[in-house]
ROLUMKOL-108189 format. One record per residue (C-alpha): x, y, z; residue number from 1. Coordinates in pm, 1 decimal, decimal comma, always signed. Last residue first. Example, Ala and Ser with C-alpha at 12.3 -4.5 7.8 and 13.67 -1.06 7.14 Angstrom:
ROLUMKOL-108189
[[+1367,0 -106,0 +714,0] 2]
[[+1230,0 -450,0 +780,0] 1]
***
This chain:
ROLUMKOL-108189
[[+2132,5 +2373,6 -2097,8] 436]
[[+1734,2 +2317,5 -2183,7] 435]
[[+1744,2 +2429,0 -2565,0] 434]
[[+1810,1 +2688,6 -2775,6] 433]
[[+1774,4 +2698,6 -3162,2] 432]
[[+1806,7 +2991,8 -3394,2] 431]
[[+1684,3 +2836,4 -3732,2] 430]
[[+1878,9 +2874,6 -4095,9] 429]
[[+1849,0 +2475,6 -4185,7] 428]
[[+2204,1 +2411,5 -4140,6] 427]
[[+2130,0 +2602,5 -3782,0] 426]
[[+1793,0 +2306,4 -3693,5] 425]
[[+2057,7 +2000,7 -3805,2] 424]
[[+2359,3 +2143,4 -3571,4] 423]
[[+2071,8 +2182,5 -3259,3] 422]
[[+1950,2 +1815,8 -3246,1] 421]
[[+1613,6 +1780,4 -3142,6] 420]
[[+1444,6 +1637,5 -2819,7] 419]
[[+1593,5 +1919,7 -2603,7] 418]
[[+1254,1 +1878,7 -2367,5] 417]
[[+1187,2 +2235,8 -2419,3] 416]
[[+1311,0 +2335,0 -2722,1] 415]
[[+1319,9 +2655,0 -2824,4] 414]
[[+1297,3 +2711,9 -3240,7] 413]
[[+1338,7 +3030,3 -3378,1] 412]
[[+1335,2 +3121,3 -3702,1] 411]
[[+1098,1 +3385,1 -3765,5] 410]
[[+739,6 +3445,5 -3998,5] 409]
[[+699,9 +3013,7 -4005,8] 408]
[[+511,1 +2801,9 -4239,2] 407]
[[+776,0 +2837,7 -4524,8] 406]
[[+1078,3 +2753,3 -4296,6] 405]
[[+853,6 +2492,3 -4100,9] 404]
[[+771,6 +2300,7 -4386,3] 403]
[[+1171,8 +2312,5 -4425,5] 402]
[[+1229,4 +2169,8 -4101,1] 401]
[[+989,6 +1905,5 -4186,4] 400]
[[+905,8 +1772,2 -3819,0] 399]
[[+1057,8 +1469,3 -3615,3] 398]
[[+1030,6 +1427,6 -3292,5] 397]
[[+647,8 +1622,6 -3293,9] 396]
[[+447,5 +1340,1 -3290,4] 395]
[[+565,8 +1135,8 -3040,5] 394]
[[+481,0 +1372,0 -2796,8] 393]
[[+777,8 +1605,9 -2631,4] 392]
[[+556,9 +1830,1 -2408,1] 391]
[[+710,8 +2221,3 -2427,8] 390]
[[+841,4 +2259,4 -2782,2] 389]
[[+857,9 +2650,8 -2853,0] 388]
[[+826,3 +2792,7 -3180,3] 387]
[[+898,5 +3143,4 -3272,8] 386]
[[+813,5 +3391,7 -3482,1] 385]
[[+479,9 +3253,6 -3592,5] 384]
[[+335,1 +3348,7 -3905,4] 383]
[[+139,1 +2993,7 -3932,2] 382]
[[+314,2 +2764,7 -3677,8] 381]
[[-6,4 +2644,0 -3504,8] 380]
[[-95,5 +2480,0 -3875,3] 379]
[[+180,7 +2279,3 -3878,8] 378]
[[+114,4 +2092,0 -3520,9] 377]
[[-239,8 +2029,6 -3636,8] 376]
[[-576,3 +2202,7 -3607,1] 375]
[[-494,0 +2499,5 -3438,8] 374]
[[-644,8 +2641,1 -3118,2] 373]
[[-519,1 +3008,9 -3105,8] 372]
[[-527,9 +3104,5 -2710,2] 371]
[[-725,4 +3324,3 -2430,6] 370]
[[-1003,6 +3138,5 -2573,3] 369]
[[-1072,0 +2963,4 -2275,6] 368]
[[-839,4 +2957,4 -1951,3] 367]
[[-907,4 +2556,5 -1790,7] 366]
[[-1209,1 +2388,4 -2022,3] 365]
[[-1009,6 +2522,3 -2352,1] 364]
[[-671,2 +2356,8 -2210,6] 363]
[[-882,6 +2016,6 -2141,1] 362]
[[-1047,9 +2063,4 -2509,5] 361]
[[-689,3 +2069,3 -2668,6] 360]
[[-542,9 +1847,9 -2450,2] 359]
[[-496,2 +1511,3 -2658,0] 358]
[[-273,3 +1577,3 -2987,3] 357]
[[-180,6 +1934,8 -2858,1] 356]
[[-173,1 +2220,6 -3069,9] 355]
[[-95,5 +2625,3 -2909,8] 354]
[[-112,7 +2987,5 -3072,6] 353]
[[-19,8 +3258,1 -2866,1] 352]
[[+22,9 +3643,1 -2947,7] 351]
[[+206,0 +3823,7 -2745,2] 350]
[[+155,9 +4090,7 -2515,9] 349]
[[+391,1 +4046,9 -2225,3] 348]
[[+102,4 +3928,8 -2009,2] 347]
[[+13,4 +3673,7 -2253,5] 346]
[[+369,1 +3480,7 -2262,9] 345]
[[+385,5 +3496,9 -1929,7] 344]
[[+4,9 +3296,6 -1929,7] 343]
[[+125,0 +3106,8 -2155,5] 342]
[[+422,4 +2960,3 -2003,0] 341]
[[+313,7 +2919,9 -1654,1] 340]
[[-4,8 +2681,4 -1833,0] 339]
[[+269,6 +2516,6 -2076,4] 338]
[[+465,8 +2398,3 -1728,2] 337]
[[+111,5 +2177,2 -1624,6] 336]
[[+37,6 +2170,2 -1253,9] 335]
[[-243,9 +1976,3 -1356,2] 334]
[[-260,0 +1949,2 -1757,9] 333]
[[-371,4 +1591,4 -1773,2] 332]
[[-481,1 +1512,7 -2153,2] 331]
[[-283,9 +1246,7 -2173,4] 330]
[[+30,3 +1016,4 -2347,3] 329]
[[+318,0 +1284,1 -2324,1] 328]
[[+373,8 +1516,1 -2020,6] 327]
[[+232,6 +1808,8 -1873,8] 326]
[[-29,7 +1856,8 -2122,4] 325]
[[+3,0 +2163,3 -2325,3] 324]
[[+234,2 +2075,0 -2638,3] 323]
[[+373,6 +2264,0 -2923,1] 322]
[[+329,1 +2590,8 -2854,2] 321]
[[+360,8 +2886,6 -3083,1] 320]
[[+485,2 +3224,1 -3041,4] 319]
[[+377,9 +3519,3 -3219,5] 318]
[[+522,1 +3879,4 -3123,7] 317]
[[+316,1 +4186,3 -3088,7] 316]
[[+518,6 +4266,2 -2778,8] 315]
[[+831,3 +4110,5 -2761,9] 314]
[[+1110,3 +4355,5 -2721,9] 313]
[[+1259,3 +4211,5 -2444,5] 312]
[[+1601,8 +4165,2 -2636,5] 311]
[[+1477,4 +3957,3 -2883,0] 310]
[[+1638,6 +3638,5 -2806,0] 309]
[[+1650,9 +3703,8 -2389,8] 308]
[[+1290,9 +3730,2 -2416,3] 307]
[[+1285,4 +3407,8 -2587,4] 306]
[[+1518,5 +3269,9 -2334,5] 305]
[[+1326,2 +3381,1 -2056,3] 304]
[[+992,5 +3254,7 -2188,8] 303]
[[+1142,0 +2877,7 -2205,2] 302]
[[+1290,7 +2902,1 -1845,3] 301]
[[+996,8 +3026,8 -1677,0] 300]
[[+844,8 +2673,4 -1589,9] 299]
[[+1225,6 +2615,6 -1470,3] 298]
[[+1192,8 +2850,1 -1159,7] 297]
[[+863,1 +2635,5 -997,4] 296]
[[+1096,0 +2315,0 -1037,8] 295]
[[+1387,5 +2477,1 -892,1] 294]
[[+1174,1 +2622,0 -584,5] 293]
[[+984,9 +2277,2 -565,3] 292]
[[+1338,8 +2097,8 -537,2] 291]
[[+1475,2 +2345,3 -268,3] 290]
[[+1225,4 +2239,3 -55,2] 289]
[[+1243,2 +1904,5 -83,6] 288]
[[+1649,0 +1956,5 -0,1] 287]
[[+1540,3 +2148,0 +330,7] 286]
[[+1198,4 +1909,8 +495,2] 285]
[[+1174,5 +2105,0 +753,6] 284]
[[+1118,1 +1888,1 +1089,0] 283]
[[+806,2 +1963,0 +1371,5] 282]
[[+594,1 +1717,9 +1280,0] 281]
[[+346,2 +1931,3 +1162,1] 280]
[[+632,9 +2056,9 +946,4] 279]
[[+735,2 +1723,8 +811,0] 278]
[[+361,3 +1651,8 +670,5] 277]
[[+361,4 +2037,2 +541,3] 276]
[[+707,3 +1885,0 +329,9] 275]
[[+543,6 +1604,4 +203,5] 274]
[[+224,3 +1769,9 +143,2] 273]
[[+392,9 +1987,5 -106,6] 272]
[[+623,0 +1694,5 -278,0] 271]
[[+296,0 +1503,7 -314,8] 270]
[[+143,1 +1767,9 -490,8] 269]
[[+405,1 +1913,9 -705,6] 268]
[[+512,7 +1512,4 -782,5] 267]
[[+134,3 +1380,1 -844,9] 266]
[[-126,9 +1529,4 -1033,9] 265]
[[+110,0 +1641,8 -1327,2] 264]
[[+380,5 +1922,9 -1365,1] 263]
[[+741,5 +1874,4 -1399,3] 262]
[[+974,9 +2142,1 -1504,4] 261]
[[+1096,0 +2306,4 -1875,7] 260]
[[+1347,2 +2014,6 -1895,5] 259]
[[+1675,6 +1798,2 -1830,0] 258]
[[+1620,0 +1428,4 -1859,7] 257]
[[+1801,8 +1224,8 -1547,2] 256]
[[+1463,7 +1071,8 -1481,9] 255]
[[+1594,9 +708,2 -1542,4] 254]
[[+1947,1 +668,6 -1631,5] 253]
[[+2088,7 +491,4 -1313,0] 252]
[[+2238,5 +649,2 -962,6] 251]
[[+2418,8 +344,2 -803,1] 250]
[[+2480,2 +197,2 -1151,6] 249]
[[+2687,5 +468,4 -1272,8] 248]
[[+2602,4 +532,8 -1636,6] 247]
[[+2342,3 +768,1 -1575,0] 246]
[[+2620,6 +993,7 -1425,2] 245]
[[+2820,7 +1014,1 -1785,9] 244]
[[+2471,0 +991,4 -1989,2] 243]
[[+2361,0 +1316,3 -1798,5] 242]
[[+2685,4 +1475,4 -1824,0] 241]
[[+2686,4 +1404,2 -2225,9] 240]
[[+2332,7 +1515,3 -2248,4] 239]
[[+2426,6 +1827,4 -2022,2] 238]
[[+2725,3 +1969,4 -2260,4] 237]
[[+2942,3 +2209,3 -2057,6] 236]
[[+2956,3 +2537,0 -2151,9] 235]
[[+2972,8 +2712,6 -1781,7] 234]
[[+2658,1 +2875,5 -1829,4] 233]
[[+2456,0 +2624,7 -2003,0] 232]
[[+2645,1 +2355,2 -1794,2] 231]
[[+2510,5 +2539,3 -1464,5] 230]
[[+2172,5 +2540,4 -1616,7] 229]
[[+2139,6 +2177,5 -1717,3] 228]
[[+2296,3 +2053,4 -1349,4] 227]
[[+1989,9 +2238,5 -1194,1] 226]
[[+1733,4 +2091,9 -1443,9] 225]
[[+1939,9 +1754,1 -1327,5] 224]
[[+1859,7 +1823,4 -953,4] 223]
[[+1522,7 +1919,3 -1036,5] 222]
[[+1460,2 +1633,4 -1214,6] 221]
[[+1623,0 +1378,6 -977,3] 220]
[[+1428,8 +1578,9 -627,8] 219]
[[+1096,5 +1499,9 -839,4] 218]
[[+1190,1 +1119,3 -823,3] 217]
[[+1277,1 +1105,8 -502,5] 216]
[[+956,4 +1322,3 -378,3] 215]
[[+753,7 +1062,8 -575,1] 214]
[[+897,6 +819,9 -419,3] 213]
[[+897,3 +916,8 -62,9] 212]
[[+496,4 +1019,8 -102,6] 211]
[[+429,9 +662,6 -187,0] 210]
[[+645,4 +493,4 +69,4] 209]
[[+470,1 +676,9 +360,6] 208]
[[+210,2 +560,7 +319,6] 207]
[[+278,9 +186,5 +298,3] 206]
[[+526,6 +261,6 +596,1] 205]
[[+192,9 +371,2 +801,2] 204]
[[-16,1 +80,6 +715,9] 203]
[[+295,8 -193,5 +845,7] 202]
[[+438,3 -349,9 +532,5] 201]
[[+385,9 -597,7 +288,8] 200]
[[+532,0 -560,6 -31,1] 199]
[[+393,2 -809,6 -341,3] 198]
[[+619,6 -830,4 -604,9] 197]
[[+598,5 -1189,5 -692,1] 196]
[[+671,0 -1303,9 -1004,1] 195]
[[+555,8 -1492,7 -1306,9] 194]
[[+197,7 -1556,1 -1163,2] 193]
[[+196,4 -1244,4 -978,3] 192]
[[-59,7 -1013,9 -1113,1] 191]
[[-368,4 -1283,4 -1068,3] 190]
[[-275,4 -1340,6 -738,0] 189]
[[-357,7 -980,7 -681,6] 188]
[[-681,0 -1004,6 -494,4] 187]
[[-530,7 -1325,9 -303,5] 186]
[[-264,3 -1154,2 -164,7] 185]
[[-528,2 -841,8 -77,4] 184]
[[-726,5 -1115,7 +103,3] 183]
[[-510,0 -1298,2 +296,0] 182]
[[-283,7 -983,4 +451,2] 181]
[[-604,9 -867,7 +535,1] 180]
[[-691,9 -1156,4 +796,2] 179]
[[-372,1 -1145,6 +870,9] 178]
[[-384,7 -829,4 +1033,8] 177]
[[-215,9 -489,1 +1063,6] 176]
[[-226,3 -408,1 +654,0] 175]
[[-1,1 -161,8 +434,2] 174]
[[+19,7 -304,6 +78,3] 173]
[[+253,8 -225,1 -174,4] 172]
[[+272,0 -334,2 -527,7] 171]
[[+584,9 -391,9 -697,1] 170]
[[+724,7 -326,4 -1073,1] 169]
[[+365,5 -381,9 -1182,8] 168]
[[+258,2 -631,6 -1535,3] 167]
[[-95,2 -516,7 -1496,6] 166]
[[-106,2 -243,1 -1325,9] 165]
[[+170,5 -78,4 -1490,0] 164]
[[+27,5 -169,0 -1851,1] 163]
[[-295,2 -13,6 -1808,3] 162]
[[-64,1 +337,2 -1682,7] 161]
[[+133,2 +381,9 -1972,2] 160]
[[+33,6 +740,8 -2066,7] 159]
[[-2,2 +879,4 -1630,8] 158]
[[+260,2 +645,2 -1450,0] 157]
[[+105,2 +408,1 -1213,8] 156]
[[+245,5 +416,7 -883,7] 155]
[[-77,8 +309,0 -681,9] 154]
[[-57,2 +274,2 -260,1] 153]
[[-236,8 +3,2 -108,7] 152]
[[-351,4 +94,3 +244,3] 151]
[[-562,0 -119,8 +448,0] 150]
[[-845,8 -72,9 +701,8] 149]
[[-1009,3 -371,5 +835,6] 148]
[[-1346,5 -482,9 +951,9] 147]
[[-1524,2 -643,7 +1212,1] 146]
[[-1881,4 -522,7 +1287,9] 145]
[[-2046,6 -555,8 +1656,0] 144]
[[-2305,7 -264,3 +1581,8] 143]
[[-2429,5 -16,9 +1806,9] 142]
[[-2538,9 +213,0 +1534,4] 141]
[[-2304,5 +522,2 +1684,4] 140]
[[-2042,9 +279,5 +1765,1] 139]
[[-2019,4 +173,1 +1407,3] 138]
[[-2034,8 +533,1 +1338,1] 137]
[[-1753,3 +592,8 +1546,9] 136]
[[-1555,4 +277,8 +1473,3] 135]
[[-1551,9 +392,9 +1108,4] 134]
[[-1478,7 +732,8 +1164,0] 133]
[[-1135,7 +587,3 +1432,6] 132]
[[-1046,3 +367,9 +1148,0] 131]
[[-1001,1 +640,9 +886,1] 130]
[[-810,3 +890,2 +1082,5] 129]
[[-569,4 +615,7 +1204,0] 128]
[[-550,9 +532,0 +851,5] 127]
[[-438,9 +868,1 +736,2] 126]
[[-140,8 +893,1 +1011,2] 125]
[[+110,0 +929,7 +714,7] 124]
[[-35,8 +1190,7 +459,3] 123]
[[-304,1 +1020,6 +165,0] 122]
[[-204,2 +890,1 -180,2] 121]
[[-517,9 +750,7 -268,6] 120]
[[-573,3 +410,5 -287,3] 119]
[[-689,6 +339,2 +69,6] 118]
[[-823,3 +27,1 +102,0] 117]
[[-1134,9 -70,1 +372,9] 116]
[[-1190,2 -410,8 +414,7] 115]
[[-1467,9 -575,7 +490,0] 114]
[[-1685,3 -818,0 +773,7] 113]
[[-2022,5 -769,6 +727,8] 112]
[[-2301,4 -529,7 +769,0] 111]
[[-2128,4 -225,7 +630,1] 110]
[[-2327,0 +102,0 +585,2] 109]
[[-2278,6 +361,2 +809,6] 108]
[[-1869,3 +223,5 +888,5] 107]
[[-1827,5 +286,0 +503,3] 106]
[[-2034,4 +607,1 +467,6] 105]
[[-1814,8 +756,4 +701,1] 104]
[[-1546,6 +636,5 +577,5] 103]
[[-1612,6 +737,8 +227,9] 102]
[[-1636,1 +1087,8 +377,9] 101]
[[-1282,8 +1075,6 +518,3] 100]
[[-1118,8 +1051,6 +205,1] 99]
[[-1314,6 +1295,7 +32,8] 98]
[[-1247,9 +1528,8 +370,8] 97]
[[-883,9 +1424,0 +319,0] 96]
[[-730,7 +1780,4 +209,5] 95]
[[-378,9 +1691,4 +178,2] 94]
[[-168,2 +1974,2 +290,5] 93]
[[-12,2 +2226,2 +80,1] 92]
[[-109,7 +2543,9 +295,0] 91]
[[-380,3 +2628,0 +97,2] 90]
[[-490,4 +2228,8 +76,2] 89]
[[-381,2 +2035,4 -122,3] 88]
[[-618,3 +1804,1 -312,1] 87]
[[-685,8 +1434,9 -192,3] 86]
[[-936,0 +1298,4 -450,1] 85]
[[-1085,5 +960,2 -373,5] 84]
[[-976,9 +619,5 -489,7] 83]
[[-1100,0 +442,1 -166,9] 82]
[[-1142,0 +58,1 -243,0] 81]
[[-1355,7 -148,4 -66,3] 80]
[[-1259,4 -499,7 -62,1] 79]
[[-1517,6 -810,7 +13,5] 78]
[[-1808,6 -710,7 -154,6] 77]
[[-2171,6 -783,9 -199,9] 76]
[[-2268,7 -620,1 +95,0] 75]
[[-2149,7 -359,1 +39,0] 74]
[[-2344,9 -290,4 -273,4] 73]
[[-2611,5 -93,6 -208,9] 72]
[[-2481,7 +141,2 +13,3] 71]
[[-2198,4 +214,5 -260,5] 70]
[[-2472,4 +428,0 -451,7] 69]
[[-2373,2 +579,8 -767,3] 68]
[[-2294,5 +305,8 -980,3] 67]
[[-2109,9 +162,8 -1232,4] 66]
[[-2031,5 -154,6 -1339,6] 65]
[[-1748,3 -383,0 -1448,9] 64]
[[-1714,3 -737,7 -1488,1] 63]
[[-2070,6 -807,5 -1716,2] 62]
[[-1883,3 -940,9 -2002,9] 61]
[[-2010,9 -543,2 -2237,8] 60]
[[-1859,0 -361,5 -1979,3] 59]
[[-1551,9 -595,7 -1934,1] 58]
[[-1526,7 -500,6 -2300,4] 57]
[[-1602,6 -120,2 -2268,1] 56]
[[-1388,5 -76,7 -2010,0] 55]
[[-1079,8 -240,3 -2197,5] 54]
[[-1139,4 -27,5 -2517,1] 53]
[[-1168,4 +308,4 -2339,1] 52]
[[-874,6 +248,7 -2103,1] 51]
[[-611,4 +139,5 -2418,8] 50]
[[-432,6 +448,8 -2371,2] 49]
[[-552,9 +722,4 -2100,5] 48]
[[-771,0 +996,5 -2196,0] 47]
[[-975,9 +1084,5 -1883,6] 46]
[[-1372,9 +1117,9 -1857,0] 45]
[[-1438,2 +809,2 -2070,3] 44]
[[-1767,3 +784,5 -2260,8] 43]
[[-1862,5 +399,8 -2307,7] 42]
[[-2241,9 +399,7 -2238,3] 41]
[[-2228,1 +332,8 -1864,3] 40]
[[-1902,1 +579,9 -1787,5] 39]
[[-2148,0 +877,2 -1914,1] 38]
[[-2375,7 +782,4 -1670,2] 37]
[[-2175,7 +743,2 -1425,7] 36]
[[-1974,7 +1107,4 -1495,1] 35]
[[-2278,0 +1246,1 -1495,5] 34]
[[-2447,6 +1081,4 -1155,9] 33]
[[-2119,0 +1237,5 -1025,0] 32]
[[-2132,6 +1074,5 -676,2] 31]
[[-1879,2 +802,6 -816,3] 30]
[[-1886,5 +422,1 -759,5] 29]
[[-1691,5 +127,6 -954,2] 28]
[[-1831,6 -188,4 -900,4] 27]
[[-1557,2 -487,6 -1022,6] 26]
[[-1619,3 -858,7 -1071,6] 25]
[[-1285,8 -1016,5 -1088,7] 24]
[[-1148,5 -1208,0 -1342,8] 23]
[[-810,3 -1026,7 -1426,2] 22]
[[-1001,7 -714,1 -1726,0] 21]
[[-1188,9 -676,3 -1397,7] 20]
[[-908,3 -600,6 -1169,0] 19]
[[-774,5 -376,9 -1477,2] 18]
[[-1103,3 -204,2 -1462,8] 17]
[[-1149,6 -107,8 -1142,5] 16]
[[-746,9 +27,4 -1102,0] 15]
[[-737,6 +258,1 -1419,3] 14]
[[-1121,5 +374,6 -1322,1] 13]
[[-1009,6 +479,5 -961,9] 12]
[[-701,7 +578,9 -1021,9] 11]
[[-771,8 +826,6 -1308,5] 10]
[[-1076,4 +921,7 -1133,7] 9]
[[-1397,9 +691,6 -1100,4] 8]
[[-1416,3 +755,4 -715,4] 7]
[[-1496,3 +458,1 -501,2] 6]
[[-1413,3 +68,7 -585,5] 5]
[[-1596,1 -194,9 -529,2] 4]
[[-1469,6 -559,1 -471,4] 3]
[[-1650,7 -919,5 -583,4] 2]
[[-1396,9 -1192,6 -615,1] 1]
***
């Protein structure tokens, strides 16, 4: 099955090569002749596990290619795939002019009967949008074209994301014709030998369903970095409270973790256009509200406790950070907690070293040498008076406290992701605080 796919993103790529690494013969398209020609000899513009290994080998079997020119190969292709930035807008709206674009090339182009599927996540009503640009250009050429328009939502999580698509919880797909329906089953055939997890739904549930989960799953954070800061203050212990609710089968365990906030290229943005989607619509959106305010007031948590530590008198101090992208696994630092950190941390006058096993070069490429870049996680604590744990990689579960003793000017230890245990740091002479 021949399909192209447009925009060579983290979706974009993820997706084209994973239908490749299945059998099928994949044409991923980007208008960054850079970023093409980069792709063509092996050079991956995101760090995501296992990518650069499995594009290279479909590469190398003739599965996946690259271009910048979708003209020229619609008519090779059934599926069209749309994997096109959607940033917010200044008021927090999806800006769809990427999105729209493709259409317009789409219904320039097409000579044949194909679908158009939306991969980004993209406001309810999106498709409407998208169909009516295609007719009008069809219109506009005078061309008697069938096609379709199709929305397939992606939930892969940023770190694991190679094995979501291939071994997926579910995968949704919004169509309004069989002729679709057909196609997209067949497309991932090849993902649901063992079990099918296919979801069909009308185009606008199929939207819908990706900005409702993301807004769940932000709305469990914030609730439980809510729940960490009431036990803190009331001296309750919040990995006992979170393993008491997690228990309950109607609520579960997952993303019950108590930390510095969630960054990322999905829940702040999603949860934003969620709520401007609501507001067009004339309905606020309260509790989603109320989880962006939480989230926004835990990026601040870490500094306040190290101001708290030495009284405010911080100027001059040291700090370093373990950490930058927003979570483990990649160098994505979107919306990223450690960027509100240091930039508090520089406006009170301290001094900030930072090591992260990915992000280095991403944090350089976003605020420049306003920050120590150290070579490893020991090396960032040189004379440092405190250390502050902000993206819990693998890396950094288990350190040599005493290393850190020697390495270290003060004691202090604040831990982010509360990923150590606090009696072990104080037998080894540290002042430890952690998320509740």
């Amino acid at each position: 099955m021949n399909i192209a796919i447009v925009g060579t993103g983290y979706v974009g790529l993820v997706s084209g090569t994973c239908f490749a690494e299945m059998g099928a013969t994949v044409t991923c398209v980007d208008v960054d002749a850079n970023k093409i020609n980069k792709l063509k000899v092996g050079e991956m513009p995101i760090y995501e596990p296992g990518l650069e290994e499995l594009v290279k080998r479909n590469v190398s079997y003739g599965r996946l290619n690259f271009t910048t020119n979708l003209t020229e190969v619609l008519d090779d292709v059934e599926v069209v795939f749309s994997a096109v930035g959607t940033p917010p807008d200044e008021d927090g709206s999806a800006d769809l002019k990427y999105v729209l674009a493709v259409a317009h090339q789409f219904g320039q182009s097409i000579n044949k009967y194909t679908i158009l599927v939306t991969k980004s996540t993209v406001p309810v009503g999106t498709a409407r949008k998208v169909k009516a640009v295609i007719q009008e250009e069809l219109d506009k050429r005078g061309a008697d074209i069938s096609f379709d328009v199709a929305s397939n939502p992606e939930f892969l999580k940023e770190g694991a994301a190679i094995e979501d698509f291939m071994r997926p919880d579910r995968v949704v797909v919004g169509v309004d014709s069989d002729r679709a329906k057909e196609i997209m089953t067949r497309l991932y055939r090849p993902f649901m030998l063992t079990n099918d997890r296919m979801i069909f739904t009308d185009i606008p549930s199929a939207e819908m369903i990706k900005y409702a989960a993301n807004s769940m799953l932000a709305t469990r954070i914030s609730f439980m970095n809510d729940i960490a800061n009431l036990c803190e203050l009331v001296g309750a212990n919040v990995n006992m409270v979170r393993k008491g609710i997690g228990s309950d089968s109607r609520i579960g365990a997952k993303f019950l973790y108590p930390g510095c906030g969630y960054g990322g290229s999905c829940f702040p943005k999603d949860v934003k256009a969620l709520i401007k989607t609501a507001e067009q619509n004339g309905y606020e959106m309260r509790v989603l509200k109320s989880v962006e305010e939480v989230n926004e007031k835990q990026k601040i948590v870490l500094f306040d406790k190290f101001l708290k530590h030495f009284n405010g008198d911080v100027k001059g101090k040291t700090v370093a950070i373990w950490g930058l992208s927003f979570k483990p696994e990649t160098d994505d630092m979107r919306e990223a907690p450690a960027l509100v950190l240091i930039d508090l941390l520089l406006n009170a006058g301290v001094c900030v070293k930072v090591y992260d096993p990915i992000a280095m070069d991403e944090c350089k490429r976003r605020i420049g040498d306003k920050v120590i870049y150290c070579k490893d996680m020991y090396d960032a604590t040189v004379d440092a008076d405190t250390l502050m744990l902000v993206t819990e990689w693998k890396e950094f579960r288990m350190p040599s406290w005493n290393v850190l003793k020697k390495a270290m000017r003060g004691y202090v230890v604040v831990d982010g992701r509360n990923i150590y245990d606090g009696k072990e740091l104080k037998e080894n002479g540290f002042n430890y605080y952690k998320i509740g």
